[in-house]
N, CA, C and O atoms as CSV, one atom per row, in Angstrom:
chain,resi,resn,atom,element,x,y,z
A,1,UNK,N,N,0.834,-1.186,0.000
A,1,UNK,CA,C,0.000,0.000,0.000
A,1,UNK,C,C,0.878,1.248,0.000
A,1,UNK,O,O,1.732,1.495,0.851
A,2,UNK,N,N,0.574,1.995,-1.037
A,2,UNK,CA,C,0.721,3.402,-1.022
A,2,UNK,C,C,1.122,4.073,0.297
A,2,UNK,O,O,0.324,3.655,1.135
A,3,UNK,N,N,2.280,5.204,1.063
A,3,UNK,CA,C,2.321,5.943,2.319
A,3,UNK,C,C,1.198,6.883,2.291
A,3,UNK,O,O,1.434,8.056,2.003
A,4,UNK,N,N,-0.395,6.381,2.644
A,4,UNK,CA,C,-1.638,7.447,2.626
A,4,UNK,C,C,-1.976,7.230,3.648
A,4,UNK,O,O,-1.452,6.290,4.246
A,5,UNK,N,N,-2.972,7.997,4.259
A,5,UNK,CA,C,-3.806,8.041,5.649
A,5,UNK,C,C,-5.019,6.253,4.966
A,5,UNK,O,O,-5.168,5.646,3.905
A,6,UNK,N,N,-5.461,6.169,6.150
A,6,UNK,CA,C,-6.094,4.664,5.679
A,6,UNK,C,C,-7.789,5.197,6.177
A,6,UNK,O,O,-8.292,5.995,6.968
A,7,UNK,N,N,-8.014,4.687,5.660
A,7,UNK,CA,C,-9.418,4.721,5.710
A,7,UNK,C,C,-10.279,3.158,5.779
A,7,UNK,O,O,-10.161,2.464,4.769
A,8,UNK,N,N,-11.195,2.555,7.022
A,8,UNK,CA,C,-11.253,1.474,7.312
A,8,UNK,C,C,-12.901,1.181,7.260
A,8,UNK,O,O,-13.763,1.847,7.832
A,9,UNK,N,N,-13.109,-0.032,6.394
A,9,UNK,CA,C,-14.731,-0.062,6.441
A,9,UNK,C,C,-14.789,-1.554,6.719
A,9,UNK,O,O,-14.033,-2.458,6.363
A,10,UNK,N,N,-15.930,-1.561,7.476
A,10,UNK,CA,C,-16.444,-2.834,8.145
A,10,UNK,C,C,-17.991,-3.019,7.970
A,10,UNK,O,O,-18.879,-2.293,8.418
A,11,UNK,N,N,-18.129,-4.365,7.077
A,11,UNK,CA,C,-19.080,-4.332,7.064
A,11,UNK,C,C,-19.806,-5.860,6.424
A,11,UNK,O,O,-19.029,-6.632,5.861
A,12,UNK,N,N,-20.855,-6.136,6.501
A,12,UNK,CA,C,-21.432,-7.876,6.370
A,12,UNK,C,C,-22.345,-7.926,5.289
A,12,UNK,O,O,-23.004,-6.905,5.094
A,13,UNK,N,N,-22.484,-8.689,4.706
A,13,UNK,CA,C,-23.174,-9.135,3.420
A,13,UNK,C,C,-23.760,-10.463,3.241
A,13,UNK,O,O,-23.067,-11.169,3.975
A,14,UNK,N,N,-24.795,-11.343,2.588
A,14,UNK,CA,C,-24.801,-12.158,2.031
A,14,UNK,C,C,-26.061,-12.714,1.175
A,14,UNK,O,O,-26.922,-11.892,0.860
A,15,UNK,N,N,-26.200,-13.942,0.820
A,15,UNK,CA,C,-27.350,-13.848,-0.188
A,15,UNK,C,C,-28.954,-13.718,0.924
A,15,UNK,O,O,-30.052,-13.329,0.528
A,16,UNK,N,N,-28.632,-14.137,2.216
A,16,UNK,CA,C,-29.496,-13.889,2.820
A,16,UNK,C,C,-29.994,-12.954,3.391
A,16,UNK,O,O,-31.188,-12.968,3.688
A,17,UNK,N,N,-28.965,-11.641,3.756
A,17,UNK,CA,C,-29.004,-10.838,4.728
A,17,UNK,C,C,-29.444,-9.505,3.440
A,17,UNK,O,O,-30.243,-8.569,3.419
A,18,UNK,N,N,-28.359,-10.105,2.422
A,18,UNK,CA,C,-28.015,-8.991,1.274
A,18,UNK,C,C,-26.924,-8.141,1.319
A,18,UNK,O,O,-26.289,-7.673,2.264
A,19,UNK,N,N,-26.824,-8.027,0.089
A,19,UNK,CA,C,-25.390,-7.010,-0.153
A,19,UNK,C,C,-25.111,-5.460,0.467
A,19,UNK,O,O,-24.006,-5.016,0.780
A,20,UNK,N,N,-26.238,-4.851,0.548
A,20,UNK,CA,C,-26.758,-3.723,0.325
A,20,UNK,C,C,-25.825,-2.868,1.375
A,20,UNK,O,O,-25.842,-1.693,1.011
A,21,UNK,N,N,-25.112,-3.023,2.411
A,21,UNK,CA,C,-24.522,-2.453,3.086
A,21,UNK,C,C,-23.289,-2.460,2.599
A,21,UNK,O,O,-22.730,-1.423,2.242
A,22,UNK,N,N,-22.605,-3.932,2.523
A,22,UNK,CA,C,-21.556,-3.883,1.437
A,22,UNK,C,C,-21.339,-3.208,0.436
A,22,UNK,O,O,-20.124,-3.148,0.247
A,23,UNK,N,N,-21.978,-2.599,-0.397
A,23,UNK,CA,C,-21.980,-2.223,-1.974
A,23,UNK,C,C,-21.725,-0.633,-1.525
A,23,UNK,O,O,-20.829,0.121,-1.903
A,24,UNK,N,N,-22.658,-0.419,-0.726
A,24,UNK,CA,C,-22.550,1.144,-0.079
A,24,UNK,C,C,-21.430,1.456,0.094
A,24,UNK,O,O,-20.761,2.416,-0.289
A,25,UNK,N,N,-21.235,0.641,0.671
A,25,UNK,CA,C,-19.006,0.863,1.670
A,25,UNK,C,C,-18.119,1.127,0.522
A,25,UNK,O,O,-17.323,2.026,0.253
A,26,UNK,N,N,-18.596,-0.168,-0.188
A,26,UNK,CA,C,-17.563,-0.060,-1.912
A,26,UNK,C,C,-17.663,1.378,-2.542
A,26,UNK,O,O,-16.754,2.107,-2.939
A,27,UNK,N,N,-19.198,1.605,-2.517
A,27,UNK,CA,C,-19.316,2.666,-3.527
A,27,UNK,C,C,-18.540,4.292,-3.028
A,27,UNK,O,O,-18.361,5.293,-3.721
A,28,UNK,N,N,-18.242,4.074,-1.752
A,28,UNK,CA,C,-17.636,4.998,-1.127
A,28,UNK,C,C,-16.235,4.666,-1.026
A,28,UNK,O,O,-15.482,5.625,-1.197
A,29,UNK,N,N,-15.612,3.379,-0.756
A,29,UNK,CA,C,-14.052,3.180,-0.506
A,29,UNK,C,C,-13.703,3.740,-2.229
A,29,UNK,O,O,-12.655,4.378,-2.330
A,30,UNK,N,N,-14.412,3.556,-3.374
A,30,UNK,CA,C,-14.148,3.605,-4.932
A,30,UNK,C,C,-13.935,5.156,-4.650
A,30,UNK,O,O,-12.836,5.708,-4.709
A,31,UNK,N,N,-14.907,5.663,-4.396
A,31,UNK,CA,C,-14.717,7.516,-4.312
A,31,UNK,C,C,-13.085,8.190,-3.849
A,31,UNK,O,O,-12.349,8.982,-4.438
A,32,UNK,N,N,-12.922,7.331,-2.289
A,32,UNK,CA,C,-12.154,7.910,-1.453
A,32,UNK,C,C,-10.506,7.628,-1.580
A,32,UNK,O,O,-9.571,8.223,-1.043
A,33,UNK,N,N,-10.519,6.155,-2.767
A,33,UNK,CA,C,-9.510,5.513,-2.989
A,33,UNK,C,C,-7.926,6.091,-3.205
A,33,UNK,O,O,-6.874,5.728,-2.679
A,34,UNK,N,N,-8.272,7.353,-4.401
A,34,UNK,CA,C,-7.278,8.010,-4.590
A,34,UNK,C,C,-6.664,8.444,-3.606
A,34,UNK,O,O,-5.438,8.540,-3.536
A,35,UNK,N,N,-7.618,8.808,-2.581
A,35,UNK,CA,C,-6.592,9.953,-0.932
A,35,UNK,C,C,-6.353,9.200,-0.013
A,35,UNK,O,O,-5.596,9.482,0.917
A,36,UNK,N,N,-7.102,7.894,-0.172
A,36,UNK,CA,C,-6.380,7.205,1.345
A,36,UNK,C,C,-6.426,5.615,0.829
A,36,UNK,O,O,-7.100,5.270,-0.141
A,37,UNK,N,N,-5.595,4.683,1.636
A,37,UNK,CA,C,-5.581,3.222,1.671
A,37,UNK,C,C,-6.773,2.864,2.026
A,37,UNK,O,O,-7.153,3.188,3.151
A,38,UNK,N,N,-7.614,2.136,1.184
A,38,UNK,CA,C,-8.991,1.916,1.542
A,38,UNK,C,C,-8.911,0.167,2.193
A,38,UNK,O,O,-8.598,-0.760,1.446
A,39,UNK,N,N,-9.284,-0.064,3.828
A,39,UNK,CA,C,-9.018,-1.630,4.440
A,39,UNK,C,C,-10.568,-1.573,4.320
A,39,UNK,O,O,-11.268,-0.580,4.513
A,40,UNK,N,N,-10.961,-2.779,3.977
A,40,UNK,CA,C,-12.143,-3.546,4.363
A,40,UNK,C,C,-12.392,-4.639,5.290
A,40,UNK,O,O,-11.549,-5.433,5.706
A,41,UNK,N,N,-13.572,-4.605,5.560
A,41,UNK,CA,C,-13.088,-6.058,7.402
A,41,UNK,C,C,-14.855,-6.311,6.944
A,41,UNK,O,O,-15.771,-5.490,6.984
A,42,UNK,N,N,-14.883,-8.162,6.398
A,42,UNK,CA,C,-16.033,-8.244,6.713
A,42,UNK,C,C,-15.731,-9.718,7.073
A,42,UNK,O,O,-14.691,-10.375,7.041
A,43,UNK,N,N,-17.333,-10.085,7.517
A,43,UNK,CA,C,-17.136,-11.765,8.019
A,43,UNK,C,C,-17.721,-12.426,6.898
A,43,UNK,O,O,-18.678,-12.125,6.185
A,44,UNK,N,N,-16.813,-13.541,6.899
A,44,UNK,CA,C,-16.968,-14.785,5.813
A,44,UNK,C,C,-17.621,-14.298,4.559
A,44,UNK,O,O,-18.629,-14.874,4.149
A,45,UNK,N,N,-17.085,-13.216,3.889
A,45,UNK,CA,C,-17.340,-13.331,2.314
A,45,UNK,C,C,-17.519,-14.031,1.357
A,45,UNK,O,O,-16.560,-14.791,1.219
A,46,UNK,N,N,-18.645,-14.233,0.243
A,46,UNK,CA,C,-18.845,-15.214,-0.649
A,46,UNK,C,C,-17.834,-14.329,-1.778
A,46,UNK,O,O,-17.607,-13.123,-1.884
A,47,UNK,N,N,-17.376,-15.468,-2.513
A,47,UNK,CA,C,-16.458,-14.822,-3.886
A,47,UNK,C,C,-17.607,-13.809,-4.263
A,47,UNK,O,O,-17.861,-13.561,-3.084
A,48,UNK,N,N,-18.295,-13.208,-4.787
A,48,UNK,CA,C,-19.025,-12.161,-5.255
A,48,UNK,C,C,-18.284,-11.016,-4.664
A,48,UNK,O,O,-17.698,-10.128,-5.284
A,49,UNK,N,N,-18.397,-11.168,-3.324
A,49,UNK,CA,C,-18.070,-9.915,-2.435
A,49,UNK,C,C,-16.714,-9.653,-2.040
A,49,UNK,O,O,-16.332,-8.555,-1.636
A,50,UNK,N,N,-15.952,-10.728,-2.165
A,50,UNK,CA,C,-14.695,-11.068,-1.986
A,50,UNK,C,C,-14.118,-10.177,-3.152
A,50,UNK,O,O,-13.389,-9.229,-2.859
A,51,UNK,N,N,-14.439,-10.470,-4.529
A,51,UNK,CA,C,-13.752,-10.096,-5.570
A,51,UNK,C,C,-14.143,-8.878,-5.448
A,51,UNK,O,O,-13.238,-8.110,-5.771
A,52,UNK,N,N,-15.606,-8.066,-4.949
A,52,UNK,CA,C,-16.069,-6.155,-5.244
A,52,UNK,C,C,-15.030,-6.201,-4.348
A,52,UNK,O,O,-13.981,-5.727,-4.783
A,53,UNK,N,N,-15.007,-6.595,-3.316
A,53,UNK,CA,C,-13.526,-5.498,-2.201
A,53,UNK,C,C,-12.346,-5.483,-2.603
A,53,UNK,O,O,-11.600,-4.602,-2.175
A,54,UNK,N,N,-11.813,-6.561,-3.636
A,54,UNK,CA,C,-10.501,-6.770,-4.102
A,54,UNK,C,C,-10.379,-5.218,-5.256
A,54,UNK,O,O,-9.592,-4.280,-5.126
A,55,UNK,N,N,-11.346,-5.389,-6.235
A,55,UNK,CA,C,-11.529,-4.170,-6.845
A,55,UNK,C,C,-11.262,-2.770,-6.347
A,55,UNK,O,O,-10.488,-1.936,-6.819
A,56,UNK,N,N,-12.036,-2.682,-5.328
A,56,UNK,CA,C,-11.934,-1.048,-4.963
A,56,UNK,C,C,-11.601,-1.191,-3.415
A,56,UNK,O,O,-12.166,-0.229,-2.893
A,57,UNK,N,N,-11.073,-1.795,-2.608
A,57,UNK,CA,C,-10.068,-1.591,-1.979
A,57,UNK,C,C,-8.617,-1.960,-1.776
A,57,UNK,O,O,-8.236,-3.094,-2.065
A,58,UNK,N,N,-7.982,-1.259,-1.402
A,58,UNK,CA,C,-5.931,-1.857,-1.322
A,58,UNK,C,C,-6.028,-2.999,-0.232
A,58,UNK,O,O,-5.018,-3.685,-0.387
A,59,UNK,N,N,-6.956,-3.622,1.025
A,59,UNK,CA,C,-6.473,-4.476,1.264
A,59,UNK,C,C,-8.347,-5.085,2.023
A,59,UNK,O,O,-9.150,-4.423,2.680
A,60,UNK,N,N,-8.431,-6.519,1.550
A,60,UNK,CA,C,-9.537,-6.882,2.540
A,60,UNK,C,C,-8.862,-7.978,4.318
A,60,UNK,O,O,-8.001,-8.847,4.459
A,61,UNK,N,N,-9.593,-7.456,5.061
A,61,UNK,CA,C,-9.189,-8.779,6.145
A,61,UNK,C,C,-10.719,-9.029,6.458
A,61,UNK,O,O,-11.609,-8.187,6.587
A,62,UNK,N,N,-10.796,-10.466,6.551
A,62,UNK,CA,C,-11.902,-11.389,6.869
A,62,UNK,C,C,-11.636,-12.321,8.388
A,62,UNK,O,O,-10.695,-12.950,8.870
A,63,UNK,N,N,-12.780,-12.054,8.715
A,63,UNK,CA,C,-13.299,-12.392,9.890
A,63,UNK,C,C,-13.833,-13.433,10.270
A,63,UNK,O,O,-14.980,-13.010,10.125
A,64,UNK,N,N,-14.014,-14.683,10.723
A,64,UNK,CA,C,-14.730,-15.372,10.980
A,64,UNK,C,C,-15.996,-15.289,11.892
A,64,UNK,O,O,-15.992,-14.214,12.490
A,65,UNK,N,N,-16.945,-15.970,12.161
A,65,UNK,CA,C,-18.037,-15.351,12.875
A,65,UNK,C,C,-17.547,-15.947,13.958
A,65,UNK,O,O,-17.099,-17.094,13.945
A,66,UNK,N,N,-17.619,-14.947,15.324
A,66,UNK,CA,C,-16.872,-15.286,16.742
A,66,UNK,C,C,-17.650,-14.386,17.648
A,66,UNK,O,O,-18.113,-13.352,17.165
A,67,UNK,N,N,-17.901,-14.745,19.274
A,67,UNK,CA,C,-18.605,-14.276,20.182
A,67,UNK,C,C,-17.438,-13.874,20.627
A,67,UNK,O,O,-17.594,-13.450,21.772
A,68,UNK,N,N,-16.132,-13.783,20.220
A,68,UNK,CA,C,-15.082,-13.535,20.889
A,68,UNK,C,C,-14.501,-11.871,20.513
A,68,UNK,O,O,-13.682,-11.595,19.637
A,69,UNK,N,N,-15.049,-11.097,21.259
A,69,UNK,CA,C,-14.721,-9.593,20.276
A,69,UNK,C,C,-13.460,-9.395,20.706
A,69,UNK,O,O,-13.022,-8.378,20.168
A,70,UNK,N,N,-12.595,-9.943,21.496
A,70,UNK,CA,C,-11.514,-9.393,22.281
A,70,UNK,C,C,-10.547,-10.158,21.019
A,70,UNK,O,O,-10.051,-9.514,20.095
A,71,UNK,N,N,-10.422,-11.428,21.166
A,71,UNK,CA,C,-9.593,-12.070,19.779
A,71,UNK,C,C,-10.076,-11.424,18.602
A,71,UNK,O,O,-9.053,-11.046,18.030
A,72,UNK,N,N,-11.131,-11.065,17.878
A,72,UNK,CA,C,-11.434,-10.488,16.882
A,72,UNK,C,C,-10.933,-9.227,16.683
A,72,UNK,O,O,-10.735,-8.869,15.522
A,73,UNK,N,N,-10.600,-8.205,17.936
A,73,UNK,CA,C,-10.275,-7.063,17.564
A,73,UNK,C,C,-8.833,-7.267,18.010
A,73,UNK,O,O,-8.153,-6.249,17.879
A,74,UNK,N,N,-8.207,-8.309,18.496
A,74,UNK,CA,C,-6.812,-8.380,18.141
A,74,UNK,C,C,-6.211,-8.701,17.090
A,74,UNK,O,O,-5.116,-8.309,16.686
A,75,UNK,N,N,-7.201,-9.697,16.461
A,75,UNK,CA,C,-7.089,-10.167,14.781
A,75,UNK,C,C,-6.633,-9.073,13.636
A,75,UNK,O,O,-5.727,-8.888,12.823
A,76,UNK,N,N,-7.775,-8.508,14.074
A,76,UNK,CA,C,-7.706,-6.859,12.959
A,76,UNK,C,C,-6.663,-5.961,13.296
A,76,UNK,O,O,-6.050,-5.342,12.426
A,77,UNK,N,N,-6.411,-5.846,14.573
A,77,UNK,CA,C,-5.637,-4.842,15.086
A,77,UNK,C,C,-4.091,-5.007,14.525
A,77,UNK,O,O,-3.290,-4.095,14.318
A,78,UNK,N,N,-3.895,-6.445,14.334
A,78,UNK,CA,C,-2.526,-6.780,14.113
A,78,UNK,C,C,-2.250,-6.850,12.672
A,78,UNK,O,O,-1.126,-6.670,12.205
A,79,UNK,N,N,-3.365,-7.132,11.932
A,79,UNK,CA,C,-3.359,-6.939,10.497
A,79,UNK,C,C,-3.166,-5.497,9.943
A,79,UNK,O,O,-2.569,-5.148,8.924
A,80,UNK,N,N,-3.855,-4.707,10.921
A,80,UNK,CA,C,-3.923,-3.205,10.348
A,80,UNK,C,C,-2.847,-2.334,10.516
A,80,UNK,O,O,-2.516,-1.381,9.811
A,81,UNK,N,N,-2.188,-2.907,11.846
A,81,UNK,CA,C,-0.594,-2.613,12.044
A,81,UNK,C,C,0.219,-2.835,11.414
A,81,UNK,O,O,1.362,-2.526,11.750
Protein backbone atom coordinates (compact mmCIF):
# COMPACT_ATOMS: atom_id res chain seq x y z
CA UNK A 1 0.00 0.00 0.00
CA UNK A 2 0.72 3.40 -1.02
CA UNK A 3 2.32 5.94 2.32
CA UNK A 4 -1.64 7.45 2.63
CA UNK A 5 -3.81 8.04 5.65
CA UNK A 6 -6.09 4.66 5.68
CA UNK A 7 -9.42 4.72 5.71
CA UNK A 8 -11.25 1.47 7.31
CA UNK A 9 -14.73 -0.06 6.44
CA UNK A 10 -16.44 -2.83 8.14
CA UNK A 11 -19.08 -4.33 7.06
CA UNK A 12 -21.43 -7.88 6.37
CA UNK A 13 -23.17 -9.14 3.42
CA UNK A 14 -24.80 -12.16 2.03
CA UNK A 15 -27.35 -13.85 -0.19
CA UNK A 16 -29.50 -13.89 2.82
CA UNK A 17 -29.00 -10.84 4.73
CA UNK A 18 -28.01 -8.99 1.27
CA UNK A 19 -25.39 -7.01 -0.15
CA UNK A 20 -26.76 -3.72 0.32
CA UNK A 21 -24.52 -2.45 3.09
CA UNK A 22 -21.56 -3.88 1.44
CA UNK A 23 -21.98 -2.22 -1.97
CA UNK A 24 -22.55 1.14 -0.08
CA UNK A 25 -19.01 0.86 1.67
CA UNK A 26 -17.56 -0.06 -1.91
CA UNK A 27 -19.32 2.67 -3.53
CA UNK A 28 -17.64 5.00 -1.13
CA UNK A 29 -14.05 3.18 -0.51
CA UNK A 30 -14.15 3.60 -4.93
CA UNK A 31 -14.72 7.52 -4.31
CA UNK A 32 -12.15 7.91 -1.45
CA UNK A 33 -9.51 5.51 -2.99
CA UNK A 34 -7.28 8.01 -4.59
CA UNK A 35 -6.59 9.95 -0.93
CA UNK A 36 -6.38 7.21 1.34
CA UNK A 37 -5.58 3.22 1.67
CA UNK A 38 -8.99 1.92 1.54
CA UNK A 39 -9.02 -1.63 4.44
CA UNK A 40 -12.14 -3.55 4.36
CA UNK A 41 -13.09 -6.06 7.40
CA UNK A 42 -16.03 -8.24 6.71
CA UNK A 43 -17.14 -11.77 8.02
CA UNK A 44 -16.97 -14.78 5.81
CA UNK A 45 -17.34 -13.33 2.31
CA UNK A 46 -18.85 -15.21 -0.65
CA UNK A 47 -16.46 -14.82 -3.89
CA UNK A 48 -19.02 -12.16 -5.26
CA UNK A 49 -18.07 -9.92 -2.44
CA UNK A 50 -14.70 -11.07 -1.99
CA UNK A 51 -13.75 -10.10 -5.57
CA UNK A 52 -16.07 -6.15 -5.24
CA UNK A 53 -13.53 -5.50 -2.20
CA UNK A 54 -10.50 -6.77 -4.10
CA UNK A 55 -11.53 -4.17 -6.85
CA UNK A 56 -11.93 -1.05 -4.96
CA UNK A 57 -10.07 -1.59 -1.98
CA UNK A 58 -5.93 -1.86 -1.32
CA UNK A 59 -6.47 -4.48 1.26
CA UNK A 60 -9.54 -6.88 2.54
CA UNK A 61 -9.19 -8.78 6.14
CA UNK A 62 -11.90 -11.39 6.87
CA UNK A 63 -13.30 -12.39 9.89
CA UNK A 64 -14.73 -15.37 10.98
CA UNK A 65 -18.04 -15.35 12.88
CA UNK A 66 -16.87 -15.29 16.74
CA UNK A 67 -18.60 -14.28 20.18
CA UNK A 68 -15.08 -13.54 20.89
CA UNK A 69 -14.72 -9.59 20.28
CA UNK A 70 -11.51 -9.39 22.28
CA UNK A 71 -9.59 -12.07 19.78
CA UNK A 72 -11.43 -10.49 16.88
CA UNK A 73 -10.28 -7.06 17.56
CA UNK A 74 -6.81 -8.38 18.14
CA UNK A 75 -7.09 -10.17 14.78
CA UNK A 76 -7.71 -6.86 12.96
CA UNK A 77 -5.64 -4.84 15.09
CA UNK A 78 -2.53 -6.78 14.11
CA UNK A 79 -3.36 -6.94 10.50
CA UNK A 80 -3.92 -3.21 10.35
CA UNK A 81 -0.59 -2.61 12.04
Amino acid sequence: MVNKNRIIFRADGNLIAGYGHVIRALSLASMLRKKYNCIFIIQDPDDFLRAQIKRNCDKIIEITASKDLVKESIKVSEEII
